[in-house]
N, C-alpha and C positions, 0 to 999 in steps of 0.2 A: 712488511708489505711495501711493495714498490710504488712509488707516487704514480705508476700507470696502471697497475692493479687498482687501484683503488680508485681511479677516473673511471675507467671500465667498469666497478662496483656500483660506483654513482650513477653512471649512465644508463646500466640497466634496471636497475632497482625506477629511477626516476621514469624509463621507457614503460616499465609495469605498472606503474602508478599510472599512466596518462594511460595506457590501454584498457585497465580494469575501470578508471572512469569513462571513457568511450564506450564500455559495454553495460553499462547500466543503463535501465533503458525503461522510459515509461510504459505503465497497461494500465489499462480500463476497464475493469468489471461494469459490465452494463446489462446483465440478467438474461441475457438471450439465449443463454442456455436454459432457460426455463421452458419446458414442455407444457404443462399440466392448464388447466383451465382459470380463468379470471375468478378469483377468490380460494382459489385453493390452496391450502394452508402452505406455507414455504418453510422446509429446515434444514435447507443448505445448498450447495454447489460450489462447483470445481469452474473457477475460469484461469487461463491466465498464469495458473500453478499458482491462485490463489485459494484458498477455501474458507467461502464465505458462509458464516454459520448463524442460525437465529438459538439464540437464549433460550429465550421466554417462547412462548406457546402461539403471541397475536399478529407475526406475520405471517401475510399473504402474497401468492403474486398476485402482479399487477399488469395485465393482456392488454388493457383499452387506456391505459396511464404510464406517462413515463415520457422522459428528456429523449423518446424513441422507445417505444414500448417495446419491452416490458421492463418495470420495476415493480421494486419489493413494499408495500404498504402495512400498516397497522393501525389500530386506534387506538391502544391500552399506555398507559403510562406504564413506566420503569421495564419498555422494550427495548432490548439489546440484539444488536448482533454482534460478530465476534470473526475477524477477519484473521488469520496465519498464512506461512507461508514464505518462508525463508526471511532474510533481511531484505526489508522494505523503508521508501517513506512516504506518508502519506501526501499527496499534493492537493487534490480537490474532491468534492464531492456534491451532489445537487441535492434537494432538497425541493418538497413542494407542500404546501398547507391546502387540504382540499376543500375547509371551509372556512375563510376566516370572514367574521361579518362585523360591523359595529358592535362594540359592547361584548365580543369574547377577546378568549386570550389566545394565540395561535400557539402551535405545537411550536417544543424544544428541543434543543439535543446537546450533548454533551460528547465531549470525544476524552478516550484515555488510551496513550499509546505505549508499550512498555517496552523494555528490552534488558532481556533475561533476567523475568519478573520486577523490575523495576520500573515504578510509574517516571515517563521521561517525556511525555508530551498532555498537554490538557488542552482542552477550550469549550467552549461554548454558547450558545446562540438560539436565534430566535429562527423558524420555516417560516418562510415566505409564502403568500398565495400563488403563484406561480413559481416554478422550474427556474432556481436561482444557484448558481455555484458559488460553495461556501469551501472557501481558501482554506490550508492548512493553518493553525498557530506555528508553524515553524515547518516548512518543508523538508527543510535540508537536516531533522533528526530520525537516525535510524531507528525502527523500531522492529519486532519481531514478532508483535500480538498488539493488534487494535480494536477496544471495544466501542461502539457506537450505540448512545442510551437515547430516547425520546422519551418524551413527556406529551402528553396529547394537546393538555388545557383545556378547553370547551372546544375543539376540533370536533371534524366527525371520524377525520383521515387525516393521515402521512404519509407521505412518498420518500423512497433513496432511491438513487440511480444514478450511474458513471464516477463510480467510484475511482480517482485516477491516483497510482502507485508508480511510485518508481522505483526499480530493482536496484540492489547494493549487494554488488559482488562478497561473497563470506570471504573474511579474512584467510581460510584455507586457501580460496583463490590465489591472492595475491602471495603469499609463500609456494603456491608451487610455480607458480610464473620466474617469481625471481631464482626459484631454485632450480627450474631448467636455463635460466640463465648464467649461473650459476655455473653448471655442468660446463653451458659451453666456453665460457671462461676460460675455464681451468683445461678443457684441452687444447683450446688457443692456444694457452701459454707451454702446457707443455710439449706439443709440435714445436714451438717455436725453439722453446730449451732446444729440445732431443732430435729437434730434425727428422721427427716422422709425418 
């Protein structure tokens, strides 16, 4: 391989790297796709081409609550939801404690983020009484399946809402980029040879 094939190799491979990270690109799951009435049971939705799932039985929507309503609420301990949806990562998410008073203990949450079945992100935290954005443990890991646990404590209620993701182009991406690059490469080169 000629030391100018191989520039040309480097160039575009390096051009498809900087384009597939250019097109990743943050979303916001913020429940507005929710239809249904204040308190009525929640177990699931499509935003964004993500699909946001509840677990367990105790969320609801949330019509009259929410960082811009609606959001999703519950009161039960060991409630999950369970976000998919290509390669993602997580970046923020709100939170809101709907009663915390002297002398209780405000709801909790735990995050567990995976990629292909492997646990690869964790954290976890205390709701706040008002609509507070709680940062990733690590934005910049991909993950593929994010679960999100609360714990109530002596609450009466909890709130999620603006759930913020950002897309990660699939490795298939970035192979066929380079490999229509690729393509034209090689007829560059052989025009050039062959004179056609």
């Amino acid at each position: 391989m000629s030391c100018r094939l191989a520039y040309y190799l480097i160039t575009i491979a390096m051009v498809s790297v900087v384009c597939c990270i250019q097109t990743a690109s943050a979303n916001l799951i913020t429940f507005d796709s929710l239809t249904g009435n204040n308190s009525d049971s929640f177990s699931s939705t499509v935003e964004n081409g993500y699909l946001v799932t509840a677990l367990t039985n105790g969320w609801r929507e949330a019509h009259s609550n929410g960082n811009g309503a609606p959001s999703i609420f519950s009161a039960g301990d060991n409630e999950q939801i369970e976000i998919v949806g290509g390669f993602f990562q997580l970046l923020s998410f709100e939170t809101d404690d709907a009663a915390i008073s002297e002398g209780t203990s405000s709801a909790s949450y735990n995050i567990d983020g995976f990629l292909n079945g492997s646990l690869v992100l964790s954290g976890s935290g205390a709701v706040s009484p008002e609509f507070q954005v709680n940062l990733s443990p690590d934005p910049d890991q991909t993950l593929d399946r994010l679960l999100i646990t609360f714990d109530a404590g002596s609450t009466s209620s909890y709130n999620i809402d603006n759930i913020q993701l950002r897309a990660v182009p699939e490795p298939s991406s970035l192979l066929m980029i380079l490999g229509i690059g690729l393509t034209m490469l090689v007829r560059r080169q052989r025009d050039a040879i062959f004179g056609t």
